[in-house]
C-alpha positions in Angstrom: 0.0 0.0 0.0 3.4 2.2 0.7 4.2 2.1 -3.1 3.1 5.1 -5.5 4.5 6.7 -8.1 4.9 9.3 -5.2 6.9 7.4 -3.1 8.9 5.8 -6.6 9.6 9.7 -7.4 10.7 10.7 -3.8 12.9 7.5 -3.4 11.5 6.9 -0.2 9.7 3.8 1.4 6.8 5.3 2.9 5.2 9.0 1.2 5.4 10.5 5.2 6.6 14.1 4.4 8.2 15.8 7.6 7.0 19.7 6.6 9.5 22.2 6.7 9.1 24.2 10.0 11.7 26.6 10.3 13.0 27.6 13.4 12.7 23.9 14.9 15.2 22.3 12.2 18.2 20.4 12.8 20.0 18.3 10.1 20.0 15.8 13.1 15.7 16.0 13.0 15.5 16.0 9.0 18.0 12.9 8.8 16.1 11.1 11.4 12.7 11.6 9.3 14.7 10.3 5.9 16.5 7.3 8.2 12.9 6.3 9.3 11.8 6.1 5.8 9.7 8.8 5.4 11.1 12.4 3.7 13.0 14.8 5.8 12.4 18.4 4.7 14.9 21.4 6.3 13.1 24.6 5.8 15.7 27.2 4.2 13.4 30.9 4.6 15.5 33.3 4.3 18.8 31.5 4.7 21.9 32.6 2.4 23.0 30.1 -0.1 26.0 29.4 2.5 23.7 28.5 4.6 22.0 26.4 2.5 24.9 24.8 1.5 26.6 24.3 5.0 23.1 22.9 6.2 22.7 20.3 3.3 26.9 18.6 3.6 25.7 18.8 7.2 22.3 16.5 6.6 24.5 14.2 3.8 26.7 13.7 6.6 24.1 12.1 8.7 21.9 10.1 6.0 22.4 8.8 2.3 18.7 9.1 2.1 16.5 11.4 -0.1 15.7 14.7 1.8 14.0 17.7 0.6 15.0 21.7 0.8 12.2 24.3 0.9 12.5 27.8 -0.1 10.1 30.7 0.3 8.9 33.0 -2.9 9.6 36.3 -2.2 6.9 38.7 -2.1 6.3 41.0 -5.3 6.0 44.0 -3.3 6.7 44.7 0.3 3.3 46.0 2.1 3.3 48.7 4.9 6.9 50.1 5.3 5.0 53.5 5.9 4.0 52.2 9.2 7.0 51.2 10.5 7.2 53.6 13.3 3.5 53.2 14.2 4.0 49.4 15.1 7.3 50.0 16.5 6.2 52.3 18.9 3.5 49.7 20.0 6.3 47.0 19.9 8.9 48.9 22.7 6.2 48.2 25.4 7.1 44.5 24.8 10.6 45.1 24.4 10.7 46.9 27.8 9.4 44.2 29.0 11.7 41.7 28.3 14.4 44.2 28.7 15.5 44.9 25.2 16.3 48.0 23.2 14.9 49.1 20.2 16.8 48.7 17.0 16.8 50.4 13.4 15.0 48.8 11.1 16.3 47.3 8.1 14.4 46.1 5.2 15.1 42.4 4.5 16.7 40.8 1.8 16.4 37.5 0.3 18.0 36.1 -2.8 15.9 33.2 -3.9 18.2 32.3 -7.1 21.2 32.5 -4.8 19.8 29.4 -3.0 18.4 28.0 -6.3 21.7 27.7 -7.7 23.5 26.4 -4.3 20.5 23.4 -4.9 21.4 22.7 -8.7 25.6 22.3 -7.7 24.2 20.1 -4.4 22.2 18.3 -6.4 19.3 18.4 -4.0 17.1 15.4 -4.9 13.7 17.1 -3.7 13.0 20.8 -3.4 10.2 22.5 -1.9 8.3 25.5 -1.6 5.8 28.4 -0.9 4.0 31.6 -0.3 2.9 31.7 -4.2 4.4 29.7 -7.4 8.2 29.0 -9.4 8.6 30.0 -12.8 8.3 27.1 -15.0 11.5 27.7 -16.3 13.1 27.3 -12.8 11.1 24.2 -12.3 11.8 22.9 -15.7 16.0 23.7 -14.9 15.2 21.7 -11.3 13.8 19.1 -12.9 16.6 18.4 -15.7 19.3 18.4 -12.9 17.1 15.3 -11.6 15.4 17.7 -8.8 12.2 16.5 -7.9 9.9 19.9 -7.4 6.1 20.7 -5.9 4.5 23.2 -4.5 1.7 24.2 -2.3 -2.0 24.8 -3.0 -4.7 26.2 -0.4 -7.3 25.9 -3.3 -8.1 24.5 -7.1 -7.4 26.9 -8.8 -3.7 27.0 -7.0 -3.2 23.6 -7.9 -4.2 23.9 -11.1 -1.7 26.6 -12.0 1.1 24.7 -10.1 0.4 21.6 -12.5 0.2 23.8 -15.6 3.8 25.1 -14.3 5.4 21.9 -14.4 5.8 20.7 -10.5 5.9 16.8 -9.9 3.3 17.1 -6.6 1.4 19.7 -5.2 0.7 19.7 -1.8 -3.3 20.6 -0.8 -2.9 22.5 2.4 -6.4 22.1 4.2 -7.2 25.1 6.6 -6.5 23.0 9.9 -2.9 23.0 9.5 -0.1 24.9 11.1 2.1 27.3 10.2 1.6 30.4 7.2 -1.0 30.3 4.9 0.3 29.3 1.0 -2.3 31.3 -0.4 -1.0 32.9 -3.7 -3.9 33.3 -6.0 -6.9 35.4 -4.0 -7.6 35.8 -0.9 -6.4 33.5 2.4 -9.9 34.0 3.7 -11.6 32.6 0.6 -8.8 29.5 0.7 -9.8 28.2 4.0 -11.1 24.8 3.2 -10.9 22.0 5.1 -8.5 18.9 4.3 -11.1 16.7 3.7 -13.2 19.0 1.3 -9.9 20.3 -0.7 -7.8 16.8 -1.3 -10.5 15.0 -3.3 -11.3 18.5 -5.3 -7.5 18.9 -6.2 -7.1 15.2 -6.9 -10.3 15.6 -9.3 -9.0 18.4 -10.9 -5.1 17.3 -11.2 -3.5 14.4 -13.3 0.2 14.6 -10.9 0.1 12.9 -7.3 -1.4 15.2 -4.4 -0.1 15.4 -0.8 -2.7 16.1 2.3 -1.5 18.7 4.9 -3.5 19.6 7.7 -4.8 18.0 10.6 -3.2 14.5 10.3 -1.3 13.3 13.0 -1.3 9.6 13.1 -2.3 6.8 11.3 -6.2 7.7 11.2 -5.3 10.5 9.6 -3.0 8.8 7.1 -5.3 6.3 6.0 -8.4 9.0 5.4 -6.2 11.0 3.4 -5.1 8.0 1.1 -9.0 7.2 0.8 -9.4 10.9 -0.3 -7.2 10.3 -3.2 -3.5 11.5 -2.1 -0.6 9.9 -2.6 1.1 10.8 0.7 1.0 12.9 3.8 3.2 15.8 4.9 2.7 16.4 8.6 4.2 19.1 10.9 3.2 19.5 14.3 2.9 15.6 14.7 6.9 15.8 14.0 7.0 19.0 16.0 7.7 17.9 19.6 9.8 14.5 18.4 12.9 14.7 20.4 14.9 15.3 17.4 12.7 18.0 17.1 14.6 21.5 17.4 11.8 23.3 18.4 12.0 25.2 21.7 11.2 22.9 24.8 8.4 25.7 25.7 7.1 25.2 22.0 6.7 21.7 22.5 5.3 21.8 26.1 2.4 24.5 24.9 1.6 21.9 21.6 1.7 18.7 24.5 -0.8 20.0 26.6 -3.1 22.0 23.8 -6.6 22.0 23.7 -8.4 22.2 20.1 -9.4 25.3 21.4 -6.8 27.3 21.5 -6.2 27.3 18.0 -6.0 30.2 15.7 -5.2 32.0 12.8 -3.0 35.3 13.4 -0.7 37.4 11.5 0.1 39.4 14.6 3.9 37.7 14.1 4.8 38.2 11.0 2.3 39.8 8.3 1.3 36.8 7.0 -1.8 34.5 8.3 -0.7 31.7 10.4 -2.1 29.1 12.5 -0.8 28.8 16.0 -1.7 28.4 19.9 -3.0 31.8 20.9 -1.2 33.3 23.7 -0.9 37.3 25.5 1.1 38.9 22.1 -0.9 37.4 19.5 -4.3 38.5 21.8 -3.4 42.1 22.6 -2.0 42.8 19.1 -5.0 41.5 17.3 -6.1 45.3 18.3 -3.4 46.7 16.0 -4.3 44.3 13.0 -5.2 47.9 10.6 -1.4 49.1 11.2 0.6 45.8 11.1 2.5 45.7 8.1 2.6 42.4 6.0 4.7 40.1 5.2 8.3 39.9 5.5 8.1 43.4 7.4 6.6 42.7 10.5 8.2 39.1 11.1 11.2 41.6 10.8 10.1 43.7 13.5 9.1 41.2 15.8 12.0 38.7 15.7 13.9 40.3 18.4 11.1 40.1 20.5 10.5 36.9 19.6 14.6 35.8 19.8 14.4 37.1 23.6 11.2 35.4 24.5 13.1 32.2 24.0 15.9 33.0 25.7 14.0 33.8 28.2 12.0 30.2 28.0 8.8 33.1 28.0 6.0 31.4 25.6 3.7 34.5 26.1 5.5 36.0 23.0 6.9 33.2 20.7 5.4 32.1 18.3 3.7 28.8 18.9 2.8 27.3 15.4 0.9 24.0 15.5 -2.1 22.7 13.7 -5.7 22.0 15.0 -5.1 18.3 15.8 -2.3 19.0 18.3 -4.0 17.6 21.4 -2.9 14.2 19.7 1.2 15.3 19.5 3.0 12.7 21.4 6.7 12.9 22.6 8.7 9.7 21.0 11.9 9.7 19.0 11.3 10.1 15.4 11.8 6.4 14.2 9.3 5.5 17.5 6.8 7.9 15.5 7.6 6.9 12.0 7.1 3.0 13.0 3.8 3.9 14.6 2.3 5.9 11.5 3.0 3.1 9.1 1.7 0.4 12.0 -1.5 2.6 12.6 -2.0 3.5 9.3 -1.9 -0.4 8.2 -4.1 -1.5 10.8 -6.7 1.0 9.8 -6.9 0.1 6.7 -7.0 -3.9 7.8 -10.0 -2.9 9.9 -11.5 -1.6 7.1 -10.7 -4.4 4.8 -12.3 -6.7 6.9 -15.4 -4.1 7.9 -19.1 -5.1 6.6 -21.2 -1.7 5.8 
């Protein structure tokens, strides 16, 4: 049941994705994930292409398993640097707080063909990525150097122009999962549909193999998301608090002892919608949603807040991403939770097999 032409394109055993989540990578945790079996995916962001390039020797040192690098697209225009000041001013009362300074701010910069060319000489064997779509003729380049390349889709019509671009996959990214948005074509609000009402859509309207995100995190999950048509499974938060996992030990306490009720959508942190565990920052500056800047601009602003709320093990201003279903994270070592997907996941679908309706 493990073998698709997903899993035959990813050179893996099973199609288990570990999502890119950055700021709780390792090449220790993505190793572990492509050791197991399953795909280990190192989220790059912003990261300079000697970054890149130190992080992938660094993950070939630890496995000689497929693994996958995801890249952001940068935004076309940069939204709200006129009020920069405004939300600063708002931000020192935090900063005071944790006993900070204010700093200048500098617009960022981020040089997407810089890492694109680091992942041709690497030879990465899967690449990644999202906030809105790579030009064909990067994905056709990717895919002549033996790259395997997909991208993410919050609605039909996204995955639609993905497959007209080229990709091998798409991933459908149902409304319950953590982290930003991928919303590129409209608007996030009109893109929040459910995992199980947006994988068969995509997979009726696609010919290339489709990967559920959202709101799986074990074997149940798995095995409804194959029924819905995928080929595979990428899954975040249920990788989130593995031990491998690089996540802050505050992060992963917060996600262990969640309620489903705590999640939310926010782009308090960085401009861009988000799902995460709501806590005091993302409350009080839901009031100052009209003047926060978008995205990459305010997740500029914020990170030294953010920075010393973990060095200060404070989770009342991190950023706490998870996904809806994160009352079911458990706390194994990556191969425990890789070995009970694939055991759950089988014994669902015996059950079912054997089931009279």
């Amino acid at each position: 049941m493990w073998t698709n032409k997903l899993s035959e394109r990813l050179g893996v055993k099973y199609p288990i994705i570990k999502a890119p989540m950055l700021g709780c990578e390792s090449p220790v945790f993505v190793a572990a994930v492509s050791n197991a079996g399953g795909l280990g995916s190192i989220g790059a962001g912003r990261t300079d292409g000697k970054g890149v390039r130190e992080a992938i020797h660094k993950i070939r040192e630890l496995t000689d398993q497929p693994f996958c690098v995801n890249f952001f697209i940068p935004e076309k225009t940069m939204d709200g640097l006129e009020r920069v000041s405004e939300v600063n001013a708002v931000l020192d009362s935090y900063r005071k707080e944790l006993n900070i300074s204010s700093r200048p701010f500098n617009p960022p910069t981020y040089n997407m063909e810089e890492q694109l060319e680091v992942i041709l000489q690497e030879k990465v064997p899967v690449v990644s990525f999202t906030f809105g779509y790579l030009e064909p003729k990067w994905v056709e380049i990717l895919k002549k150097n033996g790259t395997a390349v997909y991208g993410t889709a919050t609605n039909v019509r996204e995955a639609v122009y993905l497959e007209e671009s080229g990709v091998d996959f798409i991933v459908a990214q149902g409304s319950e999962a953590g982290g930003h948005r991928g919303t590129f074509l409209g608007e996030f609000n009109d893109s929040l549909i459910g995992t199980m009402a947006l994988v068969p859509q995509i997979v009726t309207a696609v010919k290339i193999p489709v990967i559920a995100a959202g709101g799986m995190m074990d074997g149940r999950g798995i095995a409804a998301a194959f029924a819905l048509g995928a080929s595979g499974v990428q899954m975040g938060t249920a990788f989130l608090t593995c031990k491998e996992s690089a996540a802050h030990f505050m992060h992963k306490e917060a996600i262990l002892n969640s309620t489903e009720e705590q999640s939310c959508l926010t782009s308090t942190f960085s401009g861009k919608p988000a799902r995460g565990l709501r806590n005091r920052f993302k409350t009080e500056m839901e009031s100052y949603l009209e003047v926060i800047p978008g995205y990459p601009i305010q997740e500029t602003l914020v990170r030294d807040i953010r920075d010393a709320a973990a060095k200060q093990n404070n989770p009342d201003f991190m950023v706490l991403w998870a996904g809806q279903a994160s009352p079911l994270s458990t706390c194994l070592t990556v191969r425990e939770l890789m070995d009970k997907l694939v055991s759950e996941t089988e014994g669902v679908v015996d059950r079912l097999n054997q089931s009279r309706f």
